[in-house]
C-alpha positions in Angstrom: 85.6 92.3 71.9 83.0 89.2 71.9 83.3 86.8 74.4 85.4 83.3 73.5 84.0 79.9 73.4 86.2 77.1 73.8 84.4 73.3 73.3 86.6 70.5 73.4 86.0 66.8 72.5 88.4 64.1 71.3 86.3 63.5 68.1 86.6 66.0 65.4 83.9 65.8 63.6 81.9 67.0 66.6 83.7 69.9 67.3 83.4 70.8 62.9 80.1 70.9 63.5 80.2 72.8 66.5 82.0 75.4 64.5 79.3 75.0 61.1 76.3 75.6 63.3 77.3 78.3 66.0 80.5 80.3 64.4 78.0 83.2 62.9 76.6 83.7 66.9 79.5 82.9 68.9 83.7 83.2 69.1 84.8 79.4 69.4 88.1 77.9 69.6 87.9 74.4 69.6 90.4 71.3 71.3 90.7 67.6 71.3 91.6 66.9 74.5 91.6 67.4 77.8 95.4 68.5 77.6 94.9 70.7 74.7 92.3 72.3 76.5 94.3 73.6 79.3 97.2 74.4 76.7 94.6 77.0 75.2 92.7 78.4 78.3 97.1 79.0 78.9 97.7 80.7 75.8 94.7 81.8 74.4 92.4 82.7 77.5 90.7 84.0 78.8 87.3 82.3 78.0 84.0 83.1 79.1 82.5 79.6 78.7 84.0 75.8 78.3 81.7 73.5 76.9 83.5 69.7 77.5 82.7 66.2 76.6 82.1 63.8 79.5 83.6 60.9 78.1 87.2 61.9 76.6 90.6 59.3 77.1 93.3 60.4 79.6 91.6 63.1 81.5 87.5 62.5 81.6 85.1 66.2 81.5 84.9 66.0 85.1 88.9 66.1 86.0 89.3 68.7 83.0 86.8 70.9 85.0 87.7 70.6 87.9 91.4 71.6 86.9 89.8 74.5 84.9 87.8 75.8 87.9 91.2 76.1 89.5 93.4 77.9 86.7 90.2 79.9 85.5 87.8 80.5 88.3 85.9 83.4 86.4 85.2 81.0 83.3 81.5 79.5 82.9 81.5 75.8 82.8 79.6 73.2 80.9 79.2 69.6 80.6 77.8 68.0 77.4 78.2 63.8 77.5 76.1 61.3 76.0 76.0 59.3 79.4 72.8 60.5 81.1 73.0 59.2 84.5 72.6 61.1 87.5 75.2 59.9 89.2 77.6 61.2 86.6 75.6 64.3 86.5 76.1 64.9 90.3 79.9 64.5 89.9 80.2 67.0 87.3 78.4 69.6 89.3 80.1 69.0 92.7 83.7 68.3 90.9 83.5 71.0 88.3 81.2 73.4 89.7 78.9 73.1 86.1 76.7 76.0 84.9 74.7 73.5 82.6 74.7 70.0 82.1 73.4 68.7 78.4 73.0 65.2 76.8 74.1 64.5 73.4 73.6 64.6 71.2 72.4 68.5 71.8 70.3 70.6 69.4 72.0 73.5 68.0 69.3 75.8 69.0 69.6 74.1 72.5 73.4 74.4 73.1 73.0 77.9 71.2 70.8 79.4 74.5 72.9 77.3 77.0 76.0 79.5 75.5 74.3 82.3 75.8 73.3 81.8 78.9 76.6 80.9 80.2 77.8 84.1 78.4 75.5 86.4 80.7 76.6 84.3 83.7 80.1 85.3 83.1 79.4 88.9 82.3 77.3 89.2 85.5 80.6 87.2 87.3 83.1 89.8 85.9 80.9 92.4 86.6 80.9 92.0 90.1 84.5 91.3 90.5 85.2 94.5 88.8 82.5 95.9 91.6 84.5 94.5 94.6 88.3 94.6 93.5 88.2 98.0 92.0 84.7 99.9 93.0 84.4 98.7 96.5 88.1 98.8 97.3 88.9 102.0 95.5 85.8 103.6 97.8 87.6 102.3 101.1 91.1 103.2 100.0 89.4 107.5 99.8 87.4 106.8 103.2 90.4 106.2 104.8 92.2 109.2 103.0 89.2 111.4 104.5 89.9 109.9 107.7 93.4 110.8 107.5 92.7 114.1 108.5 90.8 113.4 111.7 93.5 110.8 113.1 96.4 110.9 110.9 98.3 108.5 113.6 95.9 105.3 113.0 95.7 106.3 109.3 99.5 106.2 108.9 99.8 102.9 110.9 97.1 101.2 108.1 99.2 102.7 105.3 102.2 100.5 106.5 100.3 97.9 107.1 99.0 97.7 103.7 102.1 97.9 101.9 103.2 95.3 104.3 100.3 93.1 103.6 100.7 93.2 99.9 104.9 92.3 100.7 103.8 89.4 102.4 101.2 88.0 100.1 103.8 88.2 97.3 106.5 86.4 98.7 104.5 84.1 100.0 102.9 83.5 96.4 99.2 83.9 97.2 96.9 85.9 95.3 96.0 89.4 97.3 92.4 89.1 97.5 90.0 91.7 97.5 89.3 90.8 101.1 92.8 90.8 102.3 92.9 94.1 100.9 89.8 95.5 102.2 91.0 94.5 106.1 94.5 95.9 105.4 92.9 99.4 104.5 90.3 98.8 107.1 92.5 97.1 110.1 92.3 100.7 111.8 88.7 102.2 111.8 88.1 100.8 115.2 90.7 103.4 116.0 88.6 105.9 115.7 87.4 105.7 119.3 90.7 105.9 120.1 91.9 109.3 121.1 95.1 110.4 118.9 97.0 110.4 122.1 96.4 107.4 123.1 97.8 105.6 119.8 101.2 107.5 119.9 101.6 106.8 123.6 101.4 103.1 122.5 102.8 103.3 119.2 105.6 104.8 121.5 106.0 102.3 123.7 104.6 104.8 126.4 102.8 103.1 129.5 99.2 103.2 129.4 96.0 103.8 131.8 93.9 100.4 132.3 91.2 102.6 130.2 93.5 103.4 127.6 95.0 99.2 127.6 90.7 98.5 126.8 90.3 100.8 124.2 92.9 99.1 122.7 91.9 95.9 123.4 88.3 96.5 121.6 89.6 98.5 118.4 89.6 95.1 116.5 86.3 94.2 117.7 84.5 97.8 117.0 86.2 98.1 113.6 84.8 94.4 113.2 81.0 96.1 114.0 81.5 99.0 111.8 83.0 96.7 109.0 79.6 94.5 109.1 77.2 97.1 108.6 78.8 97.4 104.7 77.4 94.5 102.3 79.5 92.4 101.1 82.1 92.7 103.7 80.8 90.5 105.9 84.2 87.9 105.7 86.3 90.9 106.0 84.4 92.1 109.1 85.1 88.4 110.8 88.8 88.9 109.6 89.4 92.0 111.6 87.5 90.8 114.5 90.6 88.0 114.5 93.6 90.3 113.3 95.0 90.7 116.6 94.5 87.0 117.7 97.5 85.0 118.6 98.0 81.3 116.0 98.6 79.0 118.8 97.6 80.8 121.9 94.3 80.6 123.3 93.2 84.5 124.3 91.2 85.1 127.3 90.2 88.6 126.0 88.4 86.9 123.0 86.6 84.0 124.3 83.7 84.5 121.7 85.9 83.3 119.0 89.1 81.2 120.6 87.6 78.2 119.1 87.1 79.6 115.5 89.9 78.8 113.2 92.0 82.2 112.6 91.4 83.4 108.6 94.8 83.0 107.1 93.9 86.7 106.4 94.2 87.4 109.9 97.3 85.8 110.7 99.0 87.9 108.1 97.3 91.1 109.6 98.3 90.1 113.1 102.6 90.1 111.8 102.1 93.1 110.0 100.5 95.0 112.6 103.2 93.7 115.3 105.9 93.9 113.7 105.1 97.8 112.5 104.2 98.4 116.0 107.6 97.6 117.4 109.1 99.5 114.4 107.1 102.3 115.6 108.9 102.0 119.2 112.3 102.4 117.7 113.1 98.7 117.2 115.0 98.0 114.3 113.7 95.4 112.0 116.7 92.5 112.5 115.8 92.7 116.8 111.7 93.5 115.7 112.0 90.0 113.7 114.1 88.5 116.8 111.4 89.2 119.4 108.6 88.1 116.9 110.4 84.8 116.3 110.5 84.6 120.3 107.3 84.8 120.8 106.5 81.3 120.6 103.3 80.0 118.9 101.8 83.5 118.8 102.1 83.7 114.7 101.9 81.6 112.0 105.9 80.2 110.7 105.2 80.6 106.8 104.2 84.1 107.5 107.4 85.2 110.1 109.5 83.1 107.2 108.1 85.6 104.6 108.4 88.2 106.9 112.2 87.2 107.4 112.9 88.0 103.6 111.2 90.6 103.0 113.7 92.2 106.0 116.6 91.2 103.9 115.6 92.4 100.6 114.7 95.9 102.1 118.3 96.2 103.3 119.2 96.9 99.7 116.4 100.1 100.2 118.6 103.4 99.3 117.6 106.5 101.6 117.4 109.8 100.3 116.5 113.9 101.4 114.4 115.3 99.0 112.3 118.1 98.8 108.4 118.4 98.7 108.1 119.0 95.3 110.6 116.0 94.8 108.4 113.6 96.3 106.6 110.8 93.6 104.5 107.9 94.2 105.9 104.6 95.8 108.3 106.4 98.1 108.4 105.2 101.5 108.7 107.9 104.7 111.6 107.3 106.7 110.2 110.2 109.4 107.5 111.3 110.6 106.3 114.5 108.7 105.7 117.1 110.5 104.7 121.1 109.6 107.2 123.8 111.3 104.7 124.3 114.1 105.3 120.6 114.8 101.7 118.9 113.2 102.2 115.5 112.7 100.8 115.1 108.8 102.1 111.6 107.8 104.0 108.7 109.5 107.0 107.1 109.2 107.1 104.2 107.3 103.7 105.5 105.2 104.0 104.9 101.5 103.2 108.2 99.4 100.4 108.2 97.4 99.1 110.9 95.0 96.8 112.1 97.8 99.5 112.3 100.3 101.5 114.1 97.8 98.6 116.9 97.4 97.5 117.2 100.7 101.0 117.9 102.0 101.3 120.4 98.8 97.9 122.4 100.1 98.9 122.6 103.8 102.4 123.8 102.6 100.4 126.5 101.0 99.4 127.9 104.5 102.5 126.7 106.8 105.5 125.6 106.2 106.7 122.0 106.4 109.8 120.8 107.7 112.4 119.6 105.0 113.9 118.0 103.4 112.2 114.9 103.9 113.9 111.3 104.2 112.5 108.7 102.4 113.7 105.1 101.3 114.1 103.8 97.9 113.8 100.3 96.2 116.5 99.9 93.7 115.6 99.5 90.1 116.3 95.8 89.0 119.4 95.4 87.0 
């Protein structure tokens, strides 16, 4: 399907001759006002480029870009005003974030390049968002499948944490970025200099050595070192370095960065992990909540008050003892799983996966795994 144009301009004779001279090269839909225009980008989006007037009643080119840069981030943006100075010029860019900026009134051939142009821009924009939210992120999700097998503990922990994250972000109604993602699947490699003994001991609530309290106490920052060396990931690197940092507590063990603002990533990261760490002990989630709520100005209140109803709608979770072979994506353990020779192989609270699902299948093939296996259940909506 060929990329859309939109152009909009409050006189119509402008945008019928837009039409006449580029409709047998491009895909335009056309509005006369600024309104209009965000009325179509709603129902007729997406579009790859927005070519505006400058000088349009009501809402000027520059507020009509600005407000599409919002609702269409991904969509090329152009300016084309019969007002040449530079001072209008400079808005438009810093206001709208403009691709081009043309004078009218504009050749054809001109404004033909400048849309093709702004159509390769937005291919080359697309292009890498389909990279990082789906390449990149599908390549971390099976790196940290293959690291399942060395240290299933840390891997199960991440799992919850993940489906935690992505609870949080929704009820909190903000997009789940590709980076917020990235550090929820990631929030555990440091672990990996961890020994597997170490992280039940503490996921048990079991006391620990001094050495065993500092390996701890660096996994954010080694994950953080590992995480940098990948391109790209550079702002998800910086948001595990800060996932264990307390909102309104200045932390003596991280001095490097107590004066860097915390990512809002991070402060999500940091009630997930906490909270699924005193889960782990045994705490139930009404006293888990309780004691993060007591913990004054360690997390951030929008995220606890997100946390809070997530709690409540999970109580409507049905639990059910099903079989291997009964097991299906989206389920949620209640137990630990363990083989009949007592081989931990998933954690509670982990959501299965298709890999889960096959990898439990194969090492049934060889030894048997204790069952039936509990798991919890959202409720299909009424």
């Amino acid at each position: 399907m060929a990329e859309r144009i939109l152009c909009v301009d409050d006189e119509q004779n402008v945008l019928d001759g837009y039409r006449r001279q580029l409709r047998k090269k491009f895909d335009i839909d056309i509005a006369l006002s600024g309104a209009e225009g965000l009325q179509s980008i709603r129902t007729k989006g997406p579009y790859a480029v927005i070519v505006a007037d400058m000088r349009m009643p009501e809402m000027d080119g520059v507020q009509f870009l600005s407000k599409v840069k919002k609702i269409a981030p991904n969509t090329v943006r152009m300016m084309l005003t019969g007002n040449a100075d530079q001072n209008t010029a400079v808005e438009a860019v810093n206001e709208g974030h403009i691709f081009r900026f043309l004078n009218k009134p504009c050749e054809p051939d001109t404004l033909a390049k400048a849309l093709a142009a702004g159509i390769e821009q937005h291919r080359l924009i697309t292009a890498e968002k389909e990279l990082l939210e789906k390449t990149l992120i599908g390549s971390l999700k099976v790196l940290t499948e293959v690291l399942s097998l060395v240290n299933p503990t840390a891997y199960g922990r991440a799992s919850r944490v993940q489906r935690l994250v992505r609870q949080l972000a929704a009820e909190m109604k903000i997009s789940l970025t590709w980076q917020l993602k990235a550090a929820s699947i990631l929030s555990q490699v440091g672990c990996v200099t961890v020994p597997e003994t170490t992280l039940t001991k503490a996921y048990q609530g079991e006391s620990l050595s001094r050495e065993e309290e500092q390996m701890l106490q660096d996994y954010p920052r080694v994950g953080s070192e590992l995480v940098a060396h990948i391109p790209r990931l550079e702002a998800v690197s910086q948001i595990i370095a800060q996932q264990e940092k307390k909102f309104g507590v200045v932390d003596p063990l991280m001095p490097a960065i107590a004066e860097e603002p915390i990512p809002p990533e991070s402060r999500i990261l940091k009630v997930a992990l906490d909270y699924d760490l005193l889960e782990s002990k045994g705490t139930n989630k009404v006293l888990a909540l309780a004691e993060l709520k007591g913990r004054s100005g360690w997390y951030d209140p929008e995220v606890l008050d997100a946390l809070e109803a997530i709690i409540r709608q999970e109580e409507h979770f049905e639990i059910r003892k099903v079989g291997l072979k009964d097991l299906t994506d989206q389920m949620i353990l209640v137990d630990d799983v363990h083989s009949t020779t007592g081989a931990l192989l998933a954690s509670r609270g982990q959501e299965t996966t298709q890999p889960l699902r096959y990898r439990l299948k194969n090492f049934a093939k060889k030894t048997p795994i204790a069952e039936p296996i509990a798991v919890l259940i959202q409720p299909k909506e009424a």
